[in-house]
VEXKOL-236850 format. One record per residue: x, y, z of N, C-alpha, C in turn. Coordinates in pm, 1 decimal, decimal comma. Layout:
X/Y/Z/X/Y/Z/X/Y/Z
...
% end
This chain:
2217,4/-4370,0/-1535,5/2192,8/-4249,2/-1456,6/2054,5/-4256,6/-1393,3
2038,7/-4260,5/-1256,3/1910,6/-4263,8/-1198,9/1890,7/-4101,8/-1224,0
1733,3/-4100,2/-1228,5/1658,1/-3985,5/-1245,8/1578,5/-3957,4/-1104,8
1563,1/-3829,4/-1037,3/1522,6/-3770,5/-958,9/1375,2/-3767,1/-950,6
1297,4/-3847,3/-881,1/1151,7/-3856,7/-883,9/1132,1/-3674,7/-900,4
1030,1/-3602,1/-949,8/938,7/-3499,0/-957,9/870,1/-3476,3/-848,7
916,3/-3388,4/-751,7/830,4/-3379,8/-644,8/695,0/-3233,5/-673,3
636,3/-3269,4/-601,6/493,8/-3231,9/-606,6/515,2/-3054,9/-569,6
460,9/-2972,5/-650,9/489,9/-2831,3/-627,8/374,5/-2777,5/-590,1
305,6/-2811,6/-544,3/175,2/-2719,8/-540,8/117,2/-2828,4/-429,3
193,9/-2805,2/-318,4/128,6/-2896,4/-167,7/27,3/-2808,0/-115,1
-74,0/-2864,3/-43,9/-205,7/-2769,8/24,3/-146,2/-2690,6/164,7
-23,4/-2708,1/204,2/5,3/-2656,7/288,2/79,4/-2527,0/288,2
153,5/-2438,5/373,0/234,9/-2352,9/411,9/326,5/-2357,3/471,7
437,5/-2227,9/508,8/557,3/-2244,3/600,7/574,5/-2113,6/591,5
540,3/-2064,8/734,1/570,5/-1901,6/796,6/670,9/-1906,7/875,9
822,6/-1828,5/830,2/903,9/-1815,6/983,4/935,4/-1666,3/978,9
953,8/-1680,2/1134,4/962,0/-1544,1/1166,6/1139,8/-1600,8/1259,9
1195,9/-1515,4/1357,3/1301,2/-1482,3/1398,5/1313,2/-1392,2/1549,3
1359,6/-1395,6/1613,8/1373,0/-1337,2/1719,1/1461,6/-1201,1/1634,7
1465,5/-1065,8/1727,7/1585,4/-943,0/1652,5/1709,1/-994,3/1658,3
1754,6/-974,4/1539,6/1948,9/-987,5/1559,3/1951,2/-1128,9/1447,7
1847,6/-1191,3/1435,4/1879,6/-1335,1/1355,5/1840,4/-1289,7/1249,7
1962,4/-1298,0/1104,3/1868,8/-1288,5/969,6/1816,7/-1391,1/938,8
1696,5/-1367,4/871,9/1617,7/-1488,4/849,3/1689,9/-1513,0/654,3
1741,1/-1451,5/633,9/1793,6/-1488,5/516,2/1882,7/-1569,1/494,7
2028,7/-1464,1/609,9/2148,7/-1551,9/630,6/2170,8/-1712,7/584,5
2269,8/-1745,0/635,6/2323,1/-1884,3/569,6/2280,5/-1962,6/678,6
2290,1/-1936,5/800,7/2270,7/-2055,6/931,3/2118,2/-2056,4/906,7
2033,8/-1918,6/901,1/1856,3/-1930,0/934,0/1788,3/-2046,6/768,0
1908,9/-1972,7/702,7/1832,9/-2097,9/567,6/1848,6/-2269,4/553,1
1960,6/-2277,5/631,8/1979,9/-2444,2/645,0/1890,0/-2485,4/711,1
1902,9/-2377,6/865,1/1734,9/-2474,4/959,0/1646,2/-2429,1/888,9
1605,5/-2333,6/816,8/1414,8/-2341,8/744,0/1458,5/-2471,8/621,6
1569,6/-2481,4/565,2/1533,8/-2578,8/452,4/1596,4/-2783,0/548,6
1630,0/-2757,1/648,8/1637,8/-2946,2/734,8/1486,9/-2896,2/801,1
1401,9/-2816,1/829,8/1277,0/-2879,1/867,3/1167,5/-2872,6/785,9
1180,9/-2797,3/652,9/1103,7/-2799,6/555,4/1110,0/-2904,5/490,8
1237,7/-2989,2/451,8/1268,8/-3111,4/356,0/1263,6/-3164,0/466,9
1236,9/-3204,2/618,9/1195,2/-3328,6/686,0/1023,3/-3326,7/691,0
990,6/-3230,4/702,1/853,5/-3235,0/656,6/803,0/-3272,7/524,4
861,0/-3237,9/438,4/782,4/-3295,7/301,6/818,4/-3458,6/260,4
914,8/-3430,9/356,1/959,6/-3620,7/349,8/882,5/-3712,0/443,8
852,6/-3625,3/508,1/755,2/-3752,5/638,6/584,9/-3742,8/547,9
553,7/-3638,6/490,8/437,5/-3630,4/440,6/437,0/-3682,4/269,9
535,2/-3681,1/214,8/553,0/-3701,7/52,1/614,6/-3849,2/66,5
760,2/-3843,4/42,0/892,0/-3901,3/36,8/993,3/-3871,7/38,8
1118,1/-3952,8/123,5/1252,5/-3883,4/72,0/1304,3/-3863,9/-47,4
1222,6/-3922,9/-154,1/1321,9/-3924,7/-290,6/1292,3/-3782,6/-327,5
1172,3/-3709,8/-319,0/1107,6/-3614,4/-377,9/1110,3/-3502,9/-269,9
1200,4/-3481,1/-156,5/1222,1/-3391,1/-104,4/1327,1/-3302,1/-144,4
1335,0/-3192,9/-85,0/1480,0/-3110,2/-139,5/1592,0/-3165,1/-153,9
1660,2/-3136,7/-237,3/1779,0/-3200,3/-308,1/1905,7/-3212,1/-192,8
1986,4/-3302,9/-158,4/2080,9/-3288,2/-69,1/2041,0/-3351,8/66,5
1882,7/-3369,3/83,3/1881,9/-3411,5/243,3/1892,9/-3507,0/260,3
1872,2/-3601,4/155,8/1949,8/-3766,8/240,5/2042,9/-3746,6/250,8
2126,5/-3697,2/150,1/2280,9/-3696,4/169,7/2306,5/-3646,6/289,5
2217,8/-3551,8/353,5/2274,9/-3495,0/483,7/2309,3/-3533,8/570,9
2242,1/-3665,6/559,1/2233,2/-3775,0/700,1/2374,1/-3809,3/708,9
2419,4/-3852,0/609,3/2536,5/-3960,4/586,4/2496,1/-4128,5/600,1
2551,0/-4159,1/681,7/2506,0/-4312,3/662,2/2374,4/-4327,7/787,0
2255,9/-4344,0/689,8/2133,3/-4342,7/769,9/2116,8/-4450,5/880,0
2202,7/-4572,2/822,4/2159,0/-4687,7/961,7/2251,9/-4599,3/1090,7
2303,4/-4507,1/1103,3/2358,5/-4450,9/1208,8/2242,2/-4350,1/1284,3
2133,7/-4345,6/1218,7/2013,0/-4206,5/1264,7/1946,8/-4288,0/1380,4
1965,4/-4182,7/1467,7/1924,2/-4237,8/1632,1/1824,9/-4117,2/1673,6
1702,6/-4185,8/1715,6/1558,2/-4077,9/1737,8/1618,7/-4014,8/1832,5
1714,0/-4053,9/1853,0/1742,4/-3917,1/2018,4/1750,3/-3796,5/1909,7
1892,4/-3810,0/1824,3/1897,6/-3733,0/1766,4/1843,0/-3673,0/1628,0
1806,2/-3726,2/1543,9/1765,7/-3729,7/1420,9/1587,1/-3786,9/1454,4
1531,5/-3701,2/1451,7/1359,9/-3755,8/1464,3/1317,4/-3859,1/1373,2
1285,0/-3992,0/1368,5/1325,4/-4076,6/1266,6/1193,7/-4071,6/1176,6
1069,7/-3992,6/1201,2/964,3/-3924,1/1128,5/1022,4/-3861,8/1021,2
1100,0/-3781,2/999,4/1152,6/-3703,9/876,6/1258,0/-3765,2/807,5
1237,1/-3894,2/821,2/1374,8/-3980,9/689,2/1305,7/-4094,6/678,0
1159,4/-4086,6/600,4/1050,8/-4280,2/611,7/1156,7/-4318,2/457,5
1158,4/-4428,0/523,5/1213,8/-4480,3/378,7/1071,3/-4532,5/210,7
943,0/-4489,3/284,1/875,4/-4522,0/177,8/810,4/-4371,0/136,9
646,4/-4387,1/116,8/580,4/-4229,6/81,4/538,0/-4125,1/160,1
599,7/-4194,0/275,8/533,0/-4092,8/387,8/452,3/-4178,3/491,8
444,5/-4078,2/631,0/376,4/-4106,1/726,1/250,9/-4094,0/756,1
178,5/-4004,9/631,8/30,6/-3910,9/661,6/34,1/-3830,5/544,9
-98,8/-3816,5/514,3/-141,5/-3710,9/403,9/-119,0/-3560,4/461,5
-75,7/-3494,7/389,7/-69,7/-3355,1/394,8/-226,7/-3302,8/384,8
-221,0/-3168,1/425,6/-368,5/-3110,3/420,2/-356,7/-2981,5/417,4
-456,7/-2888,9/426,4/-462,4/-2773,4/448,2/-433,5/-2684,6/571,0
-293,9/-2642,7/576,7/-268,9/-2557,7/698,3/-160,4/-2431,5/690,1
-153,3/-2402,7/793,8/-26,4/-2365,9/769,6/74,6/-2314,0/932,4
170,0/-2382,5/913,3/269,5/-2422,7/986,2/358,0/-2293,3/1007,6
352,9/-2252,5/1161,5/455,9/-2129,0/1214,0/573,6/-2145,6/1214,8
697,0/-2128,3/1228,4/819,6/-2138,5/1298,1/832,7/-2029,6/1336,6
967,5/-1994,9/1416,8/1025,7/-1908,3/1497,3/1155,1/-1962,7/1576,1
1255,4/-1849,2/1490,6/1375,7/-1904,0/1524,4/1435,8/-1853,6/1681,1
1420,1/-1902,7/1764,8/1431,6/-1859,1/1909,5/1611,8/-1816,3/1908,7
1667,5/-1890,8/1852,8/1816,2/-1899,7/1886,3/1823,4/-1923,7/1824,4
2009,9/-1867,7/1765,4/2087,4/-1917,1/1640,5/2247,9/-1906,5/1678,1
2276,4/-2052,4/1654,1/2456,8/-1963,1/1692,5/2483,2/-2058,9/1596,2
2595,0/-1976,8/1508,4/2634,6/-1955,3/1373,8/2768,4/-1952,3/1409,6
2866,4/-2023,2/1359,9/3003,5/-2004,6/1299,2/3064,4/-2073,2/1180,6
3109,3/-2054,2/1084,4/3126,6/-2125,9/916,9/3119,9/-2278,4/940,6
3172,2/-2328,7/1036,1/3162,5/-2463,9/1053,8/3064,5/-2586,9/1141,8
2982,6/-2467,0/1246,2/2898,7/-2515,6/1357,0/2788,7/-2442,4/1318,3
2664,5/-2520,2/1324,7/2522,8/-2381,7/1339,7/2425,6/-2487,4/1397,9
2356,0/-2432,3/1530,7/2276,3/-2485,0/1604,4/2136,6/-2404,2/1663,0
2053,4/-2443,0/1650,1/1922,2/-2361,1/1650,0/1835,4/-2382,3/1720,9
1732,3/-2286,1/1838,0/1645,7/-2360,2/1877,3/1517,3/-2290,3/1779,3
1398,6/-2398,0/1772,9/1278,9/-2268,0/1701,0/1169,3/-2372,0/1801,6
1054,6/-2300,1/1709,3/964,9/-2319,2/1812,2/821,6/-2330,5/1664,5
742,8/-2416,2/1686,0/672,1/-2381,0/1597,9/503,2/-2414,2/1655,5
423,9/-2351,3/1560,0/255,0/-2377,0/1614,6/180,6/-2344,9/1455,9
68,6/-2443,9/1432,0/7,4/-2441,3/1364,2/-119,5/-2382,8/1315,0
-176,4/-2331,2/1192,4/-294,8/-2281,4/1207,1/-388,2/-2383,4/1128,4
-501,7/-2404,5/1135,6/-605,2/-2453,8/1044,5/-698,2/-2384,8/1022,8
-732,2/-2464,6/903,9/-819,3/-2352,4/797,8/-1010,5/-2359,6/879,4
-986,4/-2450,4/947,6/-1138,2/-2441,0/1005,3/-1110,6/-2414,5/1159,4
-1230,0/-2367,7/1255,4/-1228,8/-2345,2/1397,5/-1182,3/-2450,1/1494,2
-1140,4/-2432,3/1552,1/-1116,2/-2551,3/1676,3/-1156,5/-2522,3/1830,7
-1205,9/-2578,5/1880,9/-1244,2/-2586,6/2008,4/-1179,6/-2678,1/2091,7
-1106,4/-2596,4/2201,3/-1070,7/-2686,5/2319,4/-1137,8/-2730,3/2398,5
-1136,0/-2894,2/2427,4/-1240,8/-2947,8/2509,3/-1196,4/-2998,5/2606,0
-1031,0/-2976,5/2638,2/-1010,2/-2958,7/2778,6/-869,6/-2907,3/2734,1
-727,2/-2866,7/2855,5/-632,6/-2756,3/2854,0/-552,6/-2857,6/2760,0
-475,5/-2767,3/2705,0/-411,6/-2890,8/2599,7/-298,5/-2777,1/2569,6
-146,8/-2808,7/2536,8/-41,9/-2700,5/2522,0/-51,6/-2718,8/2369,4
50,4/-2641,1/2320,0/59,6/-2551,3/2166,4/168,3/-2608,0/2119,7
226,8/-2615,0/1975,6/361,0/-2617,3/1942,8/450,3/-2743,7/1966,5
580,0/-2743,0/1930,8/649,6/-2826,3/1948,1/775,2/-2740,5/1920,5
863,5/-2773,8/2044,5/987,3/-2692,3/2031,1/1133,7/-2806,1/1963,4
1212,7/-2781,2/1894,6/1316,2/-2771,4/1798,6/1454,6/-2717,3/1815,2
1505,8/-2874,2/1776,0/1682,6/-2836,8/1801,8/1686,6/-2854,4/1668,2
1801,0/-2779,8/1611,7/1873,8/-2801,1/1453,6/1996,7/-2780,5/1450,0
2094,0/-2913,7/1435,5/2246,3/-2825,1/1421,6/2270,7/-2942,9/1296,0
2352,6/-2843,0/1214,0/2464,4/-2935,5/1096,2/2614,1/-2845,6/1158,7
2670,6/-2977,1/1051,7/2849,4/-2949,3/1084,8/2885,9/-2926,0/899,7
2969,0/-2824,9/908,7/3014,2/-2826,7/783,6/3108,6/-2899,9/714,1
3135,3/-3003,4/611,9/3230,3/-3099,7/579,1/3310,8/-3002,5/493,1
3250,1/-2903,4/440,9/3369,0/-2811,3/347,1/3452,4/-2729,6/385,6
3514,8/-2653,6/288,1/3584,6/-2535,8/296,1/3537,3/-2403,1/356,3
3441,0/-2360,7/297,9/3372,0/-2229,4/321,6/3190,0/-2246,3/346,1
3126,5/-2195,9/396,4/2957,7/-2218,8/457,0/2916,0/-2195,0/320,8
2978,4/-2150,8/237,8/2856,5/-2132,0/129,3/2768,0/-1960,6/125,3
2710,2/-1952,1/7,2/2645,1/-1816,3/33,0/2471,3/-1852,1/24,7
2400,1/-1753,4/117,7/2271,6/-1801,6/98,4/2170,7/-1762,5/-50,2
2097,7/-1809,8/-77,5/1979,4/-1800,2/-163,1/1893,2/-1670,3/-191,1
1884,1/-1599,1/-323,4/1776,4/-1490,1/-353,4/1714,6/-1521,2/-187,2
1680,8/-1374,0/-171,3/1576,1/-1323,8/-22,1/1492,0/-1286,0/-88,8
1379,7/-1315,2/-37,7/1221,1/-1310,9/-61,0/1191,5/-1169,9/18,5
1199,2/-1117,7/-80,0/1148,4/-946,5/-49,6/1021,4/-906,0/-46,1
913,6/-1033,2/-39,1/792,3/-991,6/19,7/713,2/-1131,9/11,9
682,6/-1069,4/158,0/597,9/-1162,2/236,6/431,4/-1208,7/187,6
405,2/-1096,4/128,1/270,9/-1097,9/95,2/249,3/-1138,3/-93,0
298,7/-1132,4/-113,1/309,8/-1242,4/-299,0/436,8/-1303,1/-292,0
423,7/-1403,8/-362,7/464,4/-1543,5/-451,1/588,6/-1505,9/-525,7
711,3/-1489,5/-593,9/783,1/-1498,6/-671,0/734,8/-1566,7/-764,2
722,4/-1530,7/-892,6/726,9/-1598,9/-1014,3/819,2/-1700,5/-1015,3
961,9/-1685,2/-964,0/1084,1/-1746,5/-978,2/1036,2/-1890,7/-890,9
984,0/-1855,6/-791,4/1012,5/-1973,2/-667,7/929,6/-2070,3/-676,2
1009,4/-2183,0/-630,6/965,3/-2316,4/-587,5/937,9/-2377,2/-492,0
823,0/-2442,1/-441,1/815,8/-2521,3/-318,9/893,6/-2541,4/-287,5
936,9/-2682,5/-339,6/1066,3/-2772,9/-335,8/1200,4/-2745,5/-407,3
1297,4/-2692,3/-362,0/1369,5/-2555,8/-435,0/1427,5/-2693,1/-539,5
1502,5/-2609,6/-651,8/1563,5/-2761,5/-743,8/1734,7/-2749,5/-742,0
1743,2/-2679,8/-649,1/1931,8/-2722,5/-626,8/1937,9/-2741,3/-478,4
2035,5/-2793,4/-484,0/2094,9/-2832,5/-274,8/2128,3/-2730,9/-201,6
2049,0/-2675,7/-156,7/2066,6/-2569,8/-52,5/2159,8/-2598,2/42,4
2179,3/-2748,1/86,8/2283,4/-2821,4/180,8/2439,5/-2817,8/141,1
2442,5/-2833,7/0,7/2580,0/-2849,5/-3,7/2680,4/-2894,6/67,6
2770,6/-2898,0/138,7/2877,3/-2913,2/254,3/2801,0/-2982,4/380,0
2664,6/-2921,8/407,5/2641,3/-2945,2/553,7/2577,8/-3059,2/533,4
2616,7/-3112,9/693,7/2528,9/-3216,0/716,2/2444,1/-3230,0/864,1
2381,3/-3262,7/891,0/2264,8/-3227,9/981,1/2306,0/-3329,4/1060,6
2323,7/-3274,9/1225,5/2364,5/-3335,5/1299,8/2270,4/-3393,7/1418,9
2172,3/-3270,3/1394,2/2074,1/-3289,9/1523,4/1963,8/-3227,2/1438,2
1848,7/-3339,7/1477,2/1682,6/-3253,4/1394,7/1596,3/-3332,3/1474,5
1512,9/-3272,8/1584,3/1404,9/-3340,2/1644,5/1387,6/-3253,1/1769,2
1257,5/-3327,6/1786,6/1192,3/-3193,6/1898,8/1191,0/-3185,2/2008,5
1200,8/-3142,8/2115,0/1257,5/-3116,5/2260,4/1315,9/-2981,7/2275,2
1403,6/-2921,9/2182,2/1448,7/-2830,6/2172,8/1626,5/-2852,3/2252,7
1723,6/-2752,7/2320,3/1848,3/-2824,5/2356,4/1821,0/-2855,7/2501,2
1724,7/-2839,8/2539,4/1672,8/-2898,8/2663,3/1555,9/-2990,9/2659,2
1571,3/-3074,3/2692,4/1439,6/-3188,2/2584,6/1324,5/-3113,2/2684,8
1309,9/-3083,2/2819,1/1276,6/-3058,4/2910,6/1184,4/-2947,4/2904,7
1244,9/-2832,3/2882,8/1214,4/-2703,3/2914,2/1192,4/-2607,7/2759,1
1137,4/-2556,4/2709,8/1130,4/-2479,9/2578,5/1183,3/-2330,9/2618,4
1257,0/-2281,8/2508,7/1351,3/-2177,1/2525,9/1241,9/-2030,4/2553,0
1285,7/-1973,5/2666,3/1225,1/-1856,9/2690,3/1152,2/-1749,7/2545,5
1256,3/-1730,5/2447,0/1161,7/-1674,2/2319,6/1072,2/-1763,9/2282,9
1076,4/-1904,4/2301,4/979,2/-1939,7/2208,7/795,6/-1924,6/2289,1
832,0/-1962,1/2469,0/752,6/-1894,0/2558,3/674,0/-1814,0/2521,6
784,6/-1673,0/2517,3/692,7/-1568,4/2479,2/618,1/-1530,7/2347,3
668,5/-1612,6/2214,8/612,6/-1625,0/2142,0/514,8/-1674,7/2078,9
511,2/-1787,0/2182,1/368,5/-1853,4/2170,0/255,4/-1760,0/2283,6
325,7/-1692,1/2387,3/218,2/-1614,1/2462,5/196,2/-1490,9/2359,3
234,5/-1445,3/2303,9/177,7/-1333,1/2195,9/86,7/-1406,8/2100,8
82,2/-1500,1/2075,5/-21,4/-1584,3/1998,8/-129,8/-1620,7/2092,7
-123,7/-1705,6/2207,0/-203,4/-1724,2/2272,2/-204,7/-1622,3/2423,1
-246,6/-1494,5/2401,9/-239,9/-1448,4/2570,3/-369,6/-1514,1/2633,9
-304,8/-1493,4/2745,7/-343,3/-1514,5/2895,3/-402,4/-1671,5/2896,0
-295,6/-1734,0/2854,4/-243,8/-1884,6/2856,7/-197,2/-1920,0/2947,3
-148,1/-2024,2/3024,2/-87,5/-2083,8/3149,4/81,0/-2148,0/3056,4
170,2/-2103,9/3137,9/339,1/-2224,9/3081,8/349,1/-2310,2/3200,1
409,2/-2456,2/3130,7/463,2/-2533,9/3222,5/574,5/-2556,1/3151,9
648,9/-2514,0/3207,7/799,5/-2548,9/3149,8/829,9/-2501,6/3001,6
798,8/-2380,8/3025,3/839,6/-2306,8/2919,0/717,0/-2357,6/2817,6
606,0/-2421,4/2788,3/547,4/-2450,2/2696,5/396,3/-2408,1/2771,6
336,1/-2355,9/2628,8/194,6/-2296,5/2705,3/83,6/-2400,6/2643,7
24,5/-2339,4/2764,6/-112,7/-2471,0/2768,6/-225,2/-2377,3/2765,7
-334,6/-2390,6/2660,0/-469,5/-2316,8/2611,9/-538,7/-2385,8/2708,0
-636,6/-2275,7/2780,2/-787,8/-2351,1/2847,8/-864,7/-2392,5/2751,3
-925,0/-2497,8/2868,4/-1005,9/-2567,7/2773,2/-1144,7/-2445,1/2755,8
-1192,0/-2471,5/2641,5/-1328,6/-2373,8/2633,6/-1258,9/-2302,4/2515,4
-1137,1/-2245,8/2487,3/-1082,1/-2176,4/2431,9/-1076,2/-2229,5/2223,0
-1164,1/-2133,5/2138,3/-1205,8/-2127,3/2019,0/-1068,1/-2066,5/1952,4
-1020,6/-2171,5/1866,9/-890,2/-2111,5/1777,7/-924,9/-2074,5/1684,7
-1002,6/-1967,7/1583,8/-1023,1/-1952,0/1444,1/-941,3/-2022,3/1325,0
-1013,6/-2070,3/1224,6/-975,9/-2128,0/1125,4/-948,9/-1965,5/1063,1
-815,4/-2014,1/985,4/-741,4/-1924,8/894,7/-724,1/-1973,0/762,6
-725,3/-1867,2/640,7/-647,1/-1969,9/539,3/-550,8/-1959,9/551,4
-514,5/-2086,6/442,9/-352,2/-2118,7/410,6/-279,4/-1975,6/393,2
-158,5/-1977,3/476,1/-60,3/-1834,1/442,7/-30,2/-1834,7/328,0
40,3/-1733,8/280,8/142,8/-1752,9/181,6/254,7/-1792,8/227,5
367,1/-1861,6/119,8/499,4/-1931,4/204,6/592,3/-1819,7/184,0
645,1/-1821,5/339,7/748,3/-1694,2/342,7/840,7/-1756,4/455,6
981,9/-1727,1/396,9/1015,0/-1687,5/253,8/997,8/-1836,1/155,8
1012,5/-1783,5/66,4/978,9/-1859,7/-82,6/1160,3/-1923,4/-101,5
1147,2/-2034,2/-192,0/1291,3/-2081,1/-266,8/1297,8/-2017,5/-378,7
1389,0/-1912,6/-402,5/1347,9/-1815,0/-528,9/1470,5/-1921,5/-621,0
1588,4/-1934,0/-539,0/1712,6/-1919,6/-674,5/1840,3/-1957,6/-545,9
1925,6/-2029,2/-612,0/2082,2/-2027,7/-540,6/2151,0/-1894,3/-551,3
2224,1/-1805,7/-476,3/2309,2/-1718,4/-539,1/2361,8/-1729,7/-610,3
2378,3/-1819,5/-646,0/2466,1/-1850,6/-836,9/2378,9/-1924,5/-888,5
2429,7/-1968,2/-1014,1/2360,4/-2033,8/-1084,7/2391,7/-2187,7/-1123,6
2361,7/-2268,9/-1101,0/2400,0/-2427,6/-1056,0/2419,6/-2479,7/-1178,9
% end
């Protein structure tokens, strides 16, 4: 019986998502995309062995993962691409279309750091995000305890949750461009202009003047948290 490397629970980083109205961020479609870009992140920065449970399997047969589709950053076959550090990482789910067997997503994400930054010439924000899995099962599954507050920790929860949030699905599309490699989806636009006003867009993606001072923040708290499966595994 191979044993499951111990992945690291107490990373220096974060993970804030928020949602456009009408998308639950709890639901079953919003938790697969927060947990295929959370477990491709801790895999490009950790390892795949020690990421959330289920995401290699998601791939299926990996010599088939093509950077068009599958960002080949979030499946290293050794410890990672880069040290993790102190930050903490936005999302925002721009789009969600959900049906038991299809779920495809655009989000949008932008980062904070814990110290100041200065732009020293115009430079854009973010990186926009496609996410779709296909379901191989019967039924989508039910989603995970909801993190009923944003502002403390669950006793219960885990970084790296310890059951397969994936189950059935498998991840069909994960990498950034968004479904237009081209153009970034109008919410995510405006969501990065509520972060950065009176910014310039080119193609849907905004670009900070240069001169422009980003305050260092601390690390968020992670919201939502991996409390628990709806059942018990």
């Amino acid at each position: 019986m191979t044993t499951r490397p111990t992945p690291d629970q107490n990373v220096p980083y974060s993970q804030v998502w928020s949602a456009e109205p009408g998308i639950d961020l709890f639901g079953r479609g919003a938790e697969l995309v927060r947990a295929s870009l959370e477990a491709g992140q801790y895999a490009a920065l950790y390892s795949i062995g020690t990421t959330f449970p289920g995401y290699l399997e998601s791939f299926g047969d990996r010599r088939r993962i093509d950077g068009s589709e599958i960002w080949t950053d979030l499946v290293p076959n050794g410890s990672g691409n880069g040290g993790a550090g102190p930050w903490t990482t936005r999302y925002h789910i721009a789009d969600l279309t959900e049906t038991p067997t299809e779920i495809t997503a655009e989000v949008c994400d932008d980062e904070d750091k814990t110290t100041s930054v200065t732009r020293s010439e115009q430079s854009w924000v973010g990186f926009s995000w496609v996410v779709s899995l296909r379901n191989t099962g019967d039924t989508p599954g039910l989603p995970g305890i909801p993190d009923t507050s944003p502002e403390t920790s669950d006793p219960r929860a885990r970084r790296v949750p310890d059951w397969n949030v994936f189950d059935s699905w498998r991840i069909t599309q994960l990498r950034t461009g968004g479904r237009d490699r081209n153009t970034a989806a109008p919410a995510c636009t405006d969501w990065w202009l509520q972060r950065y006003p009176g910014s310039t867009t080119v193609d849907g993606y905004v670009h900070i003047p240069a001169g422009t001072v980003t305050p260092g923040l601390p690390v968020a708290q992670q919201y939502p948290e991996w409390i628990g499966p709806a059942q018990p595994q």
